[in-house]
N, CA and C atoms of all chains as a GROMACS GRO file, in nm:
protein
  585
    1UNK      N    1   9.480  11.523   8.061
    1UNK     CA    2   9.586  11.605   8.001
    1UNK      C    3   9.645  11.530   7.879
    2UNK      N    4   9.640  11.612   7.803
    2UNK     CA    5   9.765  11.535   7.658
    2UNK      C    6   9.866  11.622   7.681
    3UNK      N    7   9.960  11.523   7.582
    3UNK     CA    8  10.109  11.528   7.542
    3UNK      C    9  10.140  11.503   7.450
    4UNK      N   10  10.270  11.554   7.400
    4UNK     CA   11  10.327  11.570   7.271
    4UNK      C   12  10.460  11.422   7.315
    5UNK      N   13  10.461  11.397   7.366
    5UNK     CA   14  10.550  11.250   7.390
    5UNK      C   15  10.622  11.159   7.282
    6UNK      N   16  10.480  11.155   7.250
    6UNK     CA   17  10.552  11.058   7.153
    6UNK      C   18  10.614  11.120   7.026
    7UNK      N   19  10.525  11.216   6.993
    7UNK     CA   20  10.582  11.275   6.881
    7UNK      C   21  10.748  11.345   6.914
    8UNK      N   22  10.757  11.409   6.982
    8UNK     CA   23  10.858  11.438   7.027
    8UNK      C   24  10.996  11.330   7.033
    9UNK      N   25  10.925  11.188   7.106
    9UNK     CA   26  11.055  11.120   7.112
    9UNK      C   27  11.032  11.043   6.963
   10UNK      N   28  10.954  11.049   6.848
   10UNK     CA   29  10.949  10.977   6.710
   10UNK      C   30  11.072  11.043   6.639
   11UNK      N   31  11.049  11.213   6.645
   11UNK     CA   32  11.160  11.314   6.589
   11UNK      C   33  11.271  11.265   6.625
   12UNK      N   34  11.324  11.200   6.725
   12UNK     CA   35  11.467  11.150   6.794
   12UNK      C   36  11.464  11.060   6.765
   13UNK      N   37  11.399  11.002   6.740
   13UNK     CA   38  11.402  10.829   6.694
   13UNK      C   39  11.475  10.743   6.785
   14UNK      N   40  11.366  10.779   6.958
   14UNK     CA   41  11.398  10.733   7.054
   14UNK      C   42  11.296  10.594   7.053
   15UNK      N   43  11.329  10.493   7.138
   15UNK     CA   44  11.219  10.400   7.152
   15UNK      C   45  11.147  10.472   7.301
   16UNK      N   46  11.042  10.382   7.328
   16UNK     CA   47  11.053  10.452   7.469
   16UNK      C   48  11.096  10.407   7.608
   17UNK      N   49  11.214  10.265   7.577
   17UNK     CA   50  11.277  10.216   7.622
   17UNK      C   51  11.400  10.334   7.676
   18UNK      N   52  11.471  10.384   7.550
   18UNK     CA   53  11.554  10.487   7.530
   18UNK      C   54  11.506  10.599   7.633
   19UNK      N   55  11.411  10.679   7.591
   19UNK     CA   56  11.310  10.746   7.681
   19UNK      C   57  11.359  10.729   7.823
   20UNK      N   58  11.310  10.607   7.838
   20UNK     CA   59  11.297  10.589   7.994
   20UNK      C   60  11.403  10.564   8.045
   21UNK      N   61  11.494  10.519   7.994
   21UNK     CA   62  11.648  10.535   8.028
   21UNK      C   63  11.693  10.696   8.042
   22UNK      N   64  11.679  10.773   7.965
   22UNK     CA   65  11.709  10.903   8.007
   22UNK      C   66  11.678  10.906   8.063
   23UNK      N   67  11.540  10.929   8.128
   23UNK     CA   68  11.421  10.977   8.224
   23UNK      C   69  11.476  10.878   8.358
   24UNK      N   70  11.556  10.774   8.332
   24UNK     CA   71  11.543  10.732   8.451
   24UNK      C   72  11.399  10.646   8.516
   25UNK      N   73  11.350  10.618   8.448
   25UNK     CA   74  11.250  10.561   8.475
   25UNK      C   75  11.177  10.432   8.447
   26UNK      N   76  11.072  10.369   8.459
   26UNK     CA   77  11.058  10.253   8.390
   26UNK      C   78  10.966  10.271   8.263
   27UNK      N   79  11.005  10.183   8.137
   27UNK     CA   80  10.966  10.179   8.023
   27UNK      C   81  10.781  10.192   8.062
   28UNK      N   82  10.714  10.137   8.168
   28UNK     CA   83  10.561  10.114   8.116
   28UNK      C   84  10.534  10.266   8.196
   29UNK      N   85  10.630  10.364   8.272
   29UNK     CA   86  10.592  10.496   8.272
   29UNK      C   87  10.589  10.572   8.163
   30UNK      N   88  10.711  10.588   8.089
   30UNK     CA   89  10.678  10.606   7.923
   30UNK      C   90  10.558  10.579   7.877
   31UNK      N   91  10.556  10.440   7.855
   31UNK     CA   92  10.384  10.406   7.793
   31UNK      C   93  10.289  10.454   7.869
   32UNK      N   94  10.275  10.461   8.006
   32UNK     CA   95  10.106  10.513   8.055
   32UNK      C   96  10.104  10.636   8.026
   33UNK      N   97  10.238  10.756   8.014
   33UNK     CA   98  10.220  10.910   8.031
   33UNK      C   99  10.170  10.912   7.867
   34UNK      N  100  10.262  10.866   7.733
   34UNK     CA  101  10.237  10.846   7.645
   34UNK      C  102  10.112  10.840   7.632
   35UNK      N  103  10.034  10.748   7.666
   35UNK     CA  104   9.904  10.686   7.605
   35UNK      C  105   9.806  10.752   7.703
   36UNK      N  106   9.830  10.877   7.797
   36UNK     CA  107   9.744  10.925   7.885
   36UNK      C  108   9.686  10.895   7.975
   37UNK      N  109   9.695  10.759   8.051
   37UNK     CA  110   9.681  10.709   8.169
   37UNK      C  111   9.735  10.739   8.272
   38UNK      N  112   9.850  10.789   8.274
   38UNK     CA  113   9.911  10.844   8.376
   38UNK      C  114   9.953  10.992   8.362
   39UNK      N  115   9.926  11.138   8.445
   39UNK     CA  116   9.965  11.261   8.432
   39UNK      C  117  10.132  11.232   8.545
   40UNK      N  118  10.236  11.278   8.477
   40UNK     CA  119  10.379  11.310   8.597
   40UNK      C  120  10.313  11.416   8.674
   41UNK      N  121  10.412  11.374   8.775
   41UNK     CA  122  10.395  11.474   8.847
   41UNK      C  123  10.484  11.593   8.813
   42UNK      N  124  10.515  11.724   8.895
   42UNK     CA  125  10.523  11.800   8.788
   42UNK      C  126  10.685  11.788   8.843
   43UNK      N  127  10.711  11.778   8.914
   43UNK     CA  128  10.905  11.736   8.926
   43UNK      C  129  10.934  11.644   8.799
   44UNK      N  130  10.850  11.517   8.754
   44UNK     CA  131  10.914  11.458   8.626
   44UNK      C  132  10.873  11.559   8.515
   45UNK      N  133  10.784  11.605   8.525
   45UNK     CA  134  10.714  11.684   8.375
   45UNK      C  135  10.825  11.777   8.356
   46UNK      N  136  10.868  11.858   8.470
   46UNK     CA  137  11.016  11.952   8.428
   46UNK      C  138  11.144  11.845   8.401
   47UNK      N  139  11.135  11.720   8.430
   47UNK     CA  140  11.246  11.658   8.371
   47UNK      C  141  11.264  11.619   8.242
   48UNK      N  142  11.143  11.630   8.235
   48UNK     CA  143  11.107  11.582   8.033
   48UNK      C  144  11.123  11.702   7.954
   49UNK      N  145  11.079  11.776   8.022
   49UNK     CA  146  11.087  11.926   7.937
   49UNK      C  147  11.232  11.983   7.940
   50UNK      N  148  11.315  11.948   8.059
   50UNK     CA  149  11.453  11.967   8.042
   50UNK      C  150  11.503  11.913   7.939
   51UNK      N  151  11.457  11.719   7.921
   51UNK     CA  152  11.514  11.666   7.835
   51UNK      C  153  11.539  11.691   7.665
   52UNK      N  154  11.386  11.761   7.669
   52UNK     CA  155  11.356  11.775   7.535
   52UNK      C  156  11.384  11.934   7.522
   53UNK      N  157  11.438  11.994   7.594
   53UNK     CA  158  11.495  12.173   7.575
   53UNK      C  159  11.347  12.209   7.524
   54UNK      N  160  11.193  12.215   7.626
   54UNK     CA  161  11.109  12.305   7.579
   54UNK      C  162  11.042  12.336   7.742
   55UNK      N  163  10.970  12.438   7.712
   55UNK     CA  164  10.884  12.421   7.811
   55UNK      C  165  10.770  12.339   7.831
   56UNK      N  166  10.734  12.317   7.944
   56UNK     CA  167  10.671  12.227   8.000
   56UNK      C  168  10.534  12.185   7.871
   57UNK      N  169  10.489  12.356   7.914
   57UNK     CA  170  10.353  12.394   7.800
   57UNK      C  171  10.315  12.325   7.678
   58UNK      N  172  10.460  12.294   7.620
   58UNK     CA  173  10.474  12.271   7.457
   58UNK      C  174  10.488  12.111   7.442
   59UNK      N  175  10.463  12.065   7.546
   59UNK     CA  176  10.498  11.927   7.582
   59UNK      C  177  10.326  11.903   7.637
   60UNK      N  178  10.297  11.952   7.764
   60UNK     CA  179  10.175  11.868   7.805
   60UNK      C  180  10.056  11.977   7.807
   61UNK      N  181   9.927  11.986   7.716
   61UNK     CA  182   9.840  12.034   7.722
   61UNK      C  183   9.754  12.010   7.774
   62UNK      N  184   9.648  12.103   7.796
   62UNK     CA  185   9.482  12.105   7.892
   62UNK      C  186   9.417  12.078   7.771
   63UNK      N  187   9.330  11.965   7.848
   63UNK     CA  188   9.193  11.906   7.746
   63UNK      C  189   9.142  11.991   7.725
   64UNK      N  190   9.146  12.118   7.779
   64UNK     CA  191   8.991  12.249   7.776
   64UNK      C  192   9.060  12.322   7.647
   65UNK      N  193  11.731   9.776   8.029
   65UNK     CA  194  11.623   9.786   8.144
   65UNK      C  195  11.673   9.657   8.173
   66UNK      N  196  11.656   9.580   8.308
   66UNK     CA  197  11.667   9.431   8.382
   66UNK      C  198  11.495   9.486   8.406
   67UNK      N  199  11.504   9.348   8.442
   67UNK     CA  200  11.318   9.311   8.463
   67UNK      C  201  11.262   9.359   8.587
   68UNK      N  202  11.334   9.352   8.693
   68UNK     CA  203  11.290   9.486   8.822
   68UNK      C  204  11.406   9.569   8.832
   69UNK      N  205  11.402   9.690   8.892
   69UNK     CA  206  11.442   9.782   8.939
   69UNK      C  207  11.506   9.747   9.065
   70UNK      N  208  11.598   9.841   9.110
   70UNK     CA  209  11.701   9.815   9.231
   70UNK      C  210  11.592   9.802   9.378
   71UNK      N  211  11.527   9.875   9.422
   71UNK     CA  212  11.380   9.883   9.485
   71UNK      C  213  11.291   9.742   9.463
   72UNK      N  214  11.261   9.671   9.349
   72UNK     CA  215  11.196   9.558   9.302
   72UNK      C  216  11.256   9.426   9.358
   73UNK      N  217  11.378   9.447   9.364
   73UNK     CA  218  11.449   9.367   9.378
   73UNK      C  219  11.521   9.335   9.533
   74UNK      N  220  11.542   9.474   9.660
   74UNK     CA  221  11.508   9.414   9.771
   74UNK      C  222  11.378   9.407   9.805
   75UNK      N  223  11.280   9.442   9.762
   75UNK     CA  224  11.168   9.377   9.821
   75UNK      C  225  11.147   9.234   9.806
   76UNK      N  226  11.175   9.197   9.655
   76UNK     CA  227  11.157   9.026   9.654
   76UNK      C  228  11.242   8.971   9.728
   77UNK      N  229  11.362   8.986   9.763
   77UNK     CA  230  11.438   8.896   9.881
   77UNK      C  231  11.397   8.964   9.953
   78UNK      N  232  11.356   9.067  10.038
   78UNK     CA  233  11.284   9.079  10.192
   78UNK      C  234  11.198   8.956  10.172
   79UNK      N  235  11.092   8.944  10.097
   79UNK     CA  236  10.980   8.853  10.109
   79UNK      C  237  11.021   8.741  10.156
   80UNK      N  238  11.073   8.690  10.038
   80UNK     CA  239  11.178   8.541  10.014
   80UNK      C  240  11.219   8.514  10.170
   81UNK      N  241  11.282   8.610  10.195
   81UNK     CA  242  11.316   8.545  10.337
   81UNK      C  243  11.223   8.553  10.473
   82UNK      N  244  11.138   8.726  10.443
   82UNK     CA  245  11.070   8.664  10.547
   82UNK      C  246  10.950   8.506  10.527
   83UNK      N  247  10.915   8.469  10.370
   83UNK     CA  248  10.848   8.381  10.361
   83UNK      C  249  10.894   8.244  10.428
   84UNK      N  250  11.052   8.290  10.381
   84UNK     CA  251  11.111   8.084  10.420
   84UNK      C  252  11.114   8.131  10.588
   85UNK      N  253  11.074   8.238  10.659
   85UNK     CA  254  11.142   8.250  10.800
   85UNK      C  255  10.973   8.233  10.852
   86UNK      N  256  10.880   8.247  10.797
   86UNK     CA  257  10.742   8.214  10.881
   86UNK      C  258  10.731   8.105  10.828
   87UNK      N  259  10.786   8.034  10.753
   87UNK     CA  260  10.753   7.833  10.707
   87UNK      C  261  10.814   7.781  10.812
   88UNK      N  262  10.916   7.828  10.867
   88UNK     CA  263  11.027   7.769  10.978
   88UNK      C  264  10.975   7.834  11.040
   89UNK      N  265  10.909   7.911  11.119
   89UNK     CA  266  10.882   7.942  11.267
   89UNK      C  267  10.793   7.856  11.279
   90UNK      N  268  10.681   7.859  11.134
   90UNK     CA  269  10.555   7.804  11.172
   90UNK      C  270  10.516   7.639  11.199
   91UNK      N  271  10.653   7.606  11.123
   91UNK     CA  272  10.636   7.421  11.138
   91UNK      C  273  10.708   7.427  11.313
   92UNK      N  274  10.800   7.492  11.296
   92UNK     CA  275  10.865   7.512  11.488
   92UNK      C  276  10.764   7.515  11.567
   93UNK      N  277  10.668   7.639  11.551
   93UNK     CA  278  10.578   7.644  11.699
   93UNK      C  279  10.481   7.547  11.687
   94UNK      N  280  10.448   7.496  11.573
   94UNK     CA  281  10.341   7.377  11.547
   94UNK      C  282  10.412   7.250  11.620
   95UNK      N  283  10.499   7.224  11.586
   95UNK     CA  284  10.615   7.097  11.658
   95UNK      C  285  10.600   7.125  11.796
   96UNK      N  286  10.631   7.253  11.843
   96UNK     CA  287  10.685   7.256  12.020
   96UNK      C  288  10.550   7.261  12.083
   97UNK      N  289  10.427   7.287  12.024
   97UNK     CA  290  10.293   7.328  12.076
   97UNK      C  291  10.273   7.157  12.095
   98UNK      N  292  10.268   7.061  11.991
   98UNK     CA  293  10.254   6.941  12.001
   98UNK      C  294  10.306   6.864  12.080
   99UNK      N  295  10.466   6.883  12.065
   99UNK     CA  296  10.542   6.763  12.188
   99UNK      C  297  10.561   6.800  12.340
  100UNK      N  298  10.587   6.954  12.335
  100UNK     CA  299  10.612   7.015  12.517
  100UNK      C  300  10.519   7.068  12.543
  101UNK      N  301  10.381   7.091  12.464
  101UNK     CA  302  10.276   7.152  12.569
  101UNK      C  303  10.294   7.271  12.639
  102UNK      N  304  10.356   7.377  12.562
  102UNK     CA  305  10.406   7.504  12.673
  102UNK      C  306  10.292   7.564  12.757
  103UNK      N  307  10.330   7.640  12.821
  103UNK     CA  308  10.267   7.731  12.912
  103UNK      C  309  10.268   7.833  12.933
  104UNK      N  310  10.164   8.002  12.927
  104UNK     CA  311  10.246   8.075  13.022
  104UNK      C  312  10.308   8.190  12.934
  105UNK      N  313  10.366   8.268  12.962
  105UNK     CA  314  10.441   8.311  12.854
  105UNK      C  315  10.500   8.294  12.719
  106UNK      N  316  10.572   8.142  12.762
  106UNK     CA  317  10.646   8.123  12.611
  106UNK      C  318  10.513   8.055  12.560
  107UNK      N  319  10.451   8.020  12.577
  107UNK     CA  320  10.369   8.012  12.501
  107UNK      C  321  10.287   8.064  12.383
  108UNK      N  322  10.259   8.213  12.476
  108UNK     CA  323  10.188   8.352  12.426
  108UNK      C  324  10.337   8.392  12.346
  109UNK      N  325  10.446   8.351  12.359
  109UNK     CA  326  10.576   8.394  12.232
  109UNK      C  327  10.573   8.283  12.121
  110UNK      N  328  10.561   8.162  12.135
  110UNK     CA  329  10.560   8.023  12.063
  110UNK      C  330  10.448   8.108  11.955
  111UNK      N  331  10.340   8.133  12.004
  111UNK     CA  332  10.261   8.110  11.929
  111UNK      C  333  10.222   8.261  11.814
  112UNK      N  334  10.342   8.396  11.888
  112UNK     CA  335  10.311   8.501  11.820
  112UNK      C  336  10.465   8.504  11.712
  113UNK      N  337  10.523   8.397  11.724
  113UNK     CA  338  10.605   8.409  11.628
  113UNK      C  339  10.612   8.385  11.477
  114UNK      N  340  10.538   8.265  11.441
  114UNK     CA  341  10.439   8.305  11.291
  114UNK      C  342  10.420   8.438  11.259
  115UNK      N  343  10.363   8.482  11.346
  115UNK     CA  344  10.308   8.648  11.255
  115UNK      C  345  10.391   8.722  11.287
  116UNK      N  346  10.490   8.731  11.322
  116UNK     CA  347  10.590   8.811  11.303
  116UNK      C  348  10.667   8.844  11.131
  117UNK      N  349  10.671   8.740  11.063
  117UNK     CA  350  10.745   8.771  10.961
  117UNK      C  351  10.564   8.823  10.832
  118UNK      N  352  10.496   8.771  10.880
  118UNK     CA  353  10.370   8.824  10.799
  118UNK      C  354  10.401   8.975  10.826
  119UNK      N  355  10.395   9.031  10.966
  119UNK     CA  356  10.399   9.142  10.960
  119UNK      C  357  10.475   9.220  10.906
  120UNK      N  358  10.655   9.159  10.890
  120UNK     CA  359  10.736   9.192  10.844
  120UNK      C  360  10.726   9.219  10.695
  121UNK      N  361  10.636   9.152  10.650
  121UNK     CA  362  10.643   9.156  10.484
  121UNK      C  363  10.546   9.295  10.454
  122UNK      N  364  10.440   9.308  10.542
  122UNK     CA  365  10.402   9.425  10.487
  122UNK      C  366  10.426   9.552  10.562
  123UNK      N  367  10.523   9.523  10.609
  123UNK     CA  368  10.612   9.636  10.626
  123UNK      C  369  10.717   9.628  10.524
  124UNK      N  370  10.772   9.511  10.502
  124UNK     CA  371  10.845   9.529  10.330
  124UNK      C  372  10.785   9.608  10.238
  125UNK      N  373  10.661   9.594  10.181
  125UNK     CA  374  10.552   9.630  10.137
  125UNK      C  375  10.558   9.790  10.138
  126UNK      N  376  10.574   9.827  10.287
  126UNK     CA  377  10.574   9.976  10.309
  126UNK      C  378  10.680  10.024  10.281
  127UNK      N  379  10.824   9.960  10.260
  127UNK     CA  380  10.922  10.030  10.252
  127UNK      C  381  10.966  10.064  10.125
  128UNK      N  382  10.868   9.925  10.050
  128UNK     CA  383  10.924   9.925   9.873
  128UNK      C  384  10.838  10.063   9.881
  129UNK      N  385  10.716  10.108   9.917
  129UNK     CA  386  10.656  10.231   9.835
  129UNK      C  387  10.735  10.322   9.870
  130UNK      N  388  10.832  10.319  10.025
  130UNK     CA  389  10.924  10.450  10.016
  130UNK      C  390  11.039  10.422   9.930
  131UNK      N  391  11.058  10.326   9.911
  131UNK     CA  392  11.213  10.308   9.796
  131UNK      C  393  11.227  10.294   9.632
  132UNK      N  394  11.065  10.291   9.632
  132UNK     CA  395  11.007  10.302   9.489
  132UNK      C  396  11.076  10.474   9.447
  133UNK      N  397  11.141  10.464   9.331
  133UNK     CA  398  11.182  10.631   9.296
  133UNK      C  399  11.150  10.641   9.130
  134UNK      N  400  11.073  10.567   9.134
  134UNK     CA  401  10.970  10.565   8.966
  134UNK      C  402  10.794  10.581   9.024
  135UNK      N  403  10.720  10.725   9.027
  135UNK     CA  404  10.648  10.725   9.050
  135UNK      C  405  10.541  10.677   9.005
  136UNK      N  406  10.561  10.621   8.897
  136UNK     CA  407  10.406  10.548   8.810
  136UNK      C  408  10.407  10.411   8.896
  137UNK      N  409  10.512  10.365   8.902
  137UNK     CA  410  10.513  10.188   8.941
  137UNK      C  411  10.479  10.222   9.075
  138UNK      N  412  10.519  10.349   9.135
  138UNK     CA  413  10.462  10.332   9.304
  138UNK      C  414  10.334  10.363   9.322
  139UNK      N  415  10.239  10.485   9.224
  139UNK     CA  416  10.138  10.512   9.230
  139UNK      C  417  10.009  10.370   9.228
  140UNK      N  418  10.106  10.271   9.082
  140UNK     CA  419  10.040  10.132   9.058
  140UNK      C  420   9.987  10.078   9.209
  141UNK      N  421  10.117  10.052   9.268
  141UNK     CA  422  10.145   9.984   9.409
  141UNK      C  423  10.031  10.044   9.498
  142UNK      N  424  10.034  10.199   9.486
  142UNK     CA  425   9.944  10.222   9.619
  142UNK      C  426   9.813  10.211   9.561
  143UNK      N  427   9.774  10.211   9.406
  143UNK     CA  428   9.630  10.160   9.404
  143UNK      C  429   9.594  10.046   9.400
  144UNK      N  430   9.708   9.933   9.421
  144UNK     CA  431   9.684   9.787   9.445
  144UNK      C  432   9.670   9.767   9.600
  145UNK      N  433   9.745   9.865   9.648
  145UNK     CA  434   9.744   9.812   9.803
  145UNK      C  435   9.589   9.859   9.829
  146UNK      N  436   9.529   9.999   9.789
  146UNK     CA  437   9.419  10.010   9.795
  146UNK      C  438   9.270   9.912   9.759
  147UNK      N  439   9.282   9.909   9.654
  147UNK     CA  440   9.174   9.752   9.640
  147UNK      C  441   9.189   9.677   9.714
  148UNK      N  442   9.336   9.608   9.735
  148UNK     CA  443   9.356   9.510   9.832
  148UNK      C  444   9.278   9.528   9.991
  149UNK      N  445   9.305   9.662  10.048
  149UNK     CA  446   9.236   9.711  10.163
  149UNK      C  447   9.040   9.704  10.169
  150UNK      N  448   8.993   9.699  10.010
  150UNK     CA  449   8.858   9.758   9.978
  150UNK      C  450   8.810   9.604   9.994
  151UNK      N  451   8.894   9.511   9.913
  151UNK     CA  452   8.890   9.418   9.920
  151UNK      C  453   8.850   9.291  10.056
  152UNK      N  454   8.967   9.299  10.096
  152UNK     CA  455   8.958   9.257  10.242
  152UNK      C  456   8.851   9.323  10.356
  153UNK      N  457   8.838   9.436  10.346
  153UNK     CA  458   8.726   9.465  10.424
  153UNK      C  459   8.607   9.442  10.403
  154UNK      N  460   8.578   9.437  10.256
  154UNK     CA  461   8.464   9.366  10.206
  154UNK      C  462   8.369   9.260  10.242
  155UNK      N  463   8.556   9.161  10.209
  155UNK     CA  464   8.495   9.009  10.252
  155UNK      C  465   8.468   8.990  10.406
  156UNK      N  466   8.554   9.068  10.506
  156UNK     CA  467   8.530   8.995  10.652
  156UNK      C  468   8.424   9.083  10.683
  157UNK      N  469   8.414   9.167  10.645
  157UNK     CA  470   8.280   9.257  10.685
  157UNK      C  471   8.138   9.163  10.648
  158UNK      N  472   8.151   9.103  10.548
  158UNK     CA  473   8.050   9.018  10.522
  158UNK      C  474   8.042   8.917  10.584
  159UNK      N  475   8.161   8.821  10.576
  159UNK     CA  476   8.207   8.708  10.645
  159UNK      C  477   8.130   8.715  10.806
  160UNK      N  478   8.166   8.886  10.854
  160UNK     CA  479   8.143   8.853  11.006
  160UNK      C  480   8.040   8.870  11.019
  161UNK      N  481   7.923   8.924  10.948
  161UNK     CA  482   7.839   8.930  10.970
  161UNK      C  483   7.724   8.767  10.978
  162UNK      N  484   7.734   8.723  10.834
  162UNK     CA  485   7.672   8.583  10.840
  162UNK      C  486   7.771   8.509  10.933
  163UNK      N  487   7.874   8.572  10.995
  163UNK     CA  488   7.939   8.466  11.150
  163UNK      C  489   7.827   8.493  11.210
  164UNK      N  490   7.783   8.599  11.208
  164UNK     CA  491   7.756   8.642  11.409
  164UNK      C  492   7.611   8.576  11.385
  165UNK      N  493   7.519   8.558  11.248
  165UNK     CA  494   7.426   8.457  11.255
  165UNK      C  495   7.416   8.312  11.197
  166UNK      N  496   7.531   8.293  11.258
  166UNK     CA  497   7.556   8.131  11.257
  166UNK      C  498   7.537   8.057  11.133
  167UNK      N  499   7.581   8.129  10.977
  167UNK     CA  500   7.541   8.076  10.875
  167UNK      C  501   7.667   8.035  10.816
  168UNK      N  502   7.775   8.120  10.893
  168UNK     CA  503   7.922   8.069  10.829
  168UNK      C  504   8.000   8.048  10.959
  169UNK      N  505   8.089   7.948  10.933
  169UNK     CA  506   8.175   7.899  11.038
  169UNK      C  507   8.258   8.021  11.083
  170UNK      N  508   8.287   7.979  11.209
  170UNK     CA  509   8.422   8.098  11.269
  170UNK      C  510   8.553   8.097  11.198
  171UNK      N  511   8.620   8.225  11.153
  171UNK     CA  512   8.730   8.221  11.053
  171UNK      C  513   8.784   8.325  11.176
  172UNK      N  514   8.945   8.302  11.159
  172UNK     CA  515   9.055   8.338  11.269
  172UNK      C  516   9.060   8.482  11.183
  173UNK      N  517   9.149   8.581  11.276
  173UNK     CA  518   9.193   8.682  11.223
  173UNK      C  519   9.283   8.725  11.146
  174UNK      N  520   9.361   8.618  11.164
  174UNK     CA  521   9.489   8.605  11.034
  174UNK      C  522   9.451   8.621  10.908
  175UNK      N  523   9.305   8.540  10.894
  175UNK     CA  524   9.283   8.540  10.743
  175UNK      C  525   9.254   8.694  10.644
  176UNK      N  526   9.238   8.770  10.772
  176UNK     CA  527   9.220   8.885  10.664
  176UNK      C  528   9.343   8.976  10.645
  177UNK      N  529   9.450   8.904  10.682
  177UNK     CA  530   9.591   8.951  10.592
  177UNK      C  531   9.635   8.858  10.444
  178UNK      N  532   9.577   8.713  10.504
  178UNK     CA  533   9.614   8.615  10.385
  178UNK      C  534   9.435   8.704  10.247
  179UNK      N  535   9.334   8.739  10.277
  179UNK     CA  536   9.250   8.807  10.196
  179UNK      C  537   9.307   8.893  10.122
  180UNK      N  538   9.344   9.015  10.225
  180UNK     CA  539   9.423   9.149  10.173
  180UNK      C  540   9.549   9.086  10.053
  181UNK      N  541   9.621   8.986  10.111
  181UNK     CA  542   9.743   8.951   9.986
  181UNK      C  543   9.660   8.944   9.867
  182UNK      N  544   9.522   8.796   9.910
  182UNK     CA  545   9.466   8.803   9.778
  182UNK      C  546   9.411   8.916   9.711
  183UNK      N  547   9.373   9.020   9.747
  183UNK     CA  548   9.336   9.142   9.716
  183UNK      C  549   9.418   9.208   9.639
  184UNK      N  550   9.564   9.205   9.642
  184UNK     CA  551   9.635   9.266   9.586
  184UNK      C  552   9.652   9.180   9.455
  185UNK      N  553   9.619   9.047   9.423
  185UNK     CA  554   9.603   8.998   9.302
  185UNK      C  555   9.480   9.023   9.220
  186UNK      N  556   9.389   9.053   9.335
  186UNK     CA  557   9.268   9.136   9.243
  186UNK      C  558   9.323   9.284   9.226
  187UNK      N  559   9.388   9.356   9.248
  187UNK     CA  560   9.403   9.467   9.235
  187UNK      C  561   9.475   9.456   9.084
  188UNK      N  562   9.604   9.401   9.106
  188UNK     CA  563   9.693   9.319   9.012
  188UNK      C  564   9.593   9.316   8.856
  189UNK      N  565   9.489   9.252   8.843
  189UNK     CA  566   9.379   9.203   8.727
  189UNK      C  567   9.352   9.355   8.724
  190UNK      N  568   9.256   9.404   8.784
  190UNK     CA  569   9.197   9.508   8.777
  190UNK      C  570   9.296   9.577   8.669
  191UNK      N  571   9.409   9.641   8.739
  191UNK     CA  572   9.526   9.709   8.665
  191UNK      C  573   9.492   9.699   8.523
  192UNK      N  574   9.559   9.533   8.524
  192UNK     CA  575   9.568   9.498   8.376
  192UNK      C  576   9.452   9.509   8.266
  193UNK      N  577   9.366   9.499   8.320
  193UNK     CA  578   9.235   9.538   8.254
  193UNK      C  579   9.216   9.681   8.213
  194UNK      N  580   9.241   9.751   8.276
  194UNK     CA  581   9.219   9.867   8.282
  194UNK      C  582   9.344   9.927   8.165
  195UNK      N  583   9.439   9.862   8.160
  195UNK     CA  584   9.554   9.872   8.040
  195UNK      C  585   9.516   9.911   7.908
   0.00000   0.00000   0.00000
């Protein structure tokens, strides 16, 4: 799966330290979802998409 | 960010203590096995009290994955504990086999918890590699 992540938190001119402080989470979750090693599960994926006011969709896409 | 998480952080003092609490049982039952010679029951207790805090730790182990509330760092955890498991069964599976034809010495059963730890430092590499 990709994501719009980073681009998203570049527009905010979040680190992804920042990020993961919202999110509540730890900074190297940022980096693995970021860099595609790790898919959220979908309870965090609606937390990101809350964060960023979009839907989920517009945030994490299908490779296909 | 601090460098562990609230979760990260009782698990390392669970360890910590159960570690300093099986150094002190274990020099204890080694001492009382030596000078009084027990018998008997306390004996079969003398001597299961060492592995008591081993066990305790990976049950620490089990509790950090329920108190883990950052799912990437717990997912990490359960694919380290996993190698660690692939790991350890590996080696005594092999181990017991060249036992049972007399090509390697007899190794106790303990060791394949002290394996499994090491396992989780191979798991540990693996990770990072895979980074």
């Amino acid at each position: 799966m990709r994501n719009r992540l980073k681009i998203l938190r570049a527009e905010r001119d979040w680190s992804q330290g920042d990020l993961a402080d919202r999110l509540e989470v730890s900074r190297q979750s940022v980096n693995a979802i970021e860099t595609g090693r790790y898919d959220p599960s979908l309870p965090l994926a609606f937390r990101i998409a809350k964060l960023f006011d979009l839907p989920v969709e517009m945030i994490f896409l299908s490779n296909e | 960010m601090p460098r562990f998480n609230a979760a990260q952080r009782r698990y390392n003092k669970r360890v910590l203590g159960l570690s300093l609490l099986y150094a002190l049982l274990l020099v204890a039952a080694i001492m009382v096995f030596k000078q009084a010679h027990p018998a008997g029951p306390l004996a079969w207790l003398l001597a299961i009290l060492p592995a008591l805090p081993i066990i305790g730790i990976v049950a620490a182990m089990g509790r950090y994955l329920v108190e883990e509330s950052d799912e990437y760092l717990r997912a990490m955890e359960v694919r380290k504990s996993l190698i660690a498991t692939g790991f350890m069964l590996t080696v005594t599976t092999g181990w017991g086999f060249l036992q049972s034809f007399d090509l390697l010495p007899h190794a106790d059963f303990y060791w394949a918890t002290i394996i499994w730890f090491g396992g989780l430092g191979v798991g540990g590499c693996v990770q990072a590699l895979k980074r």
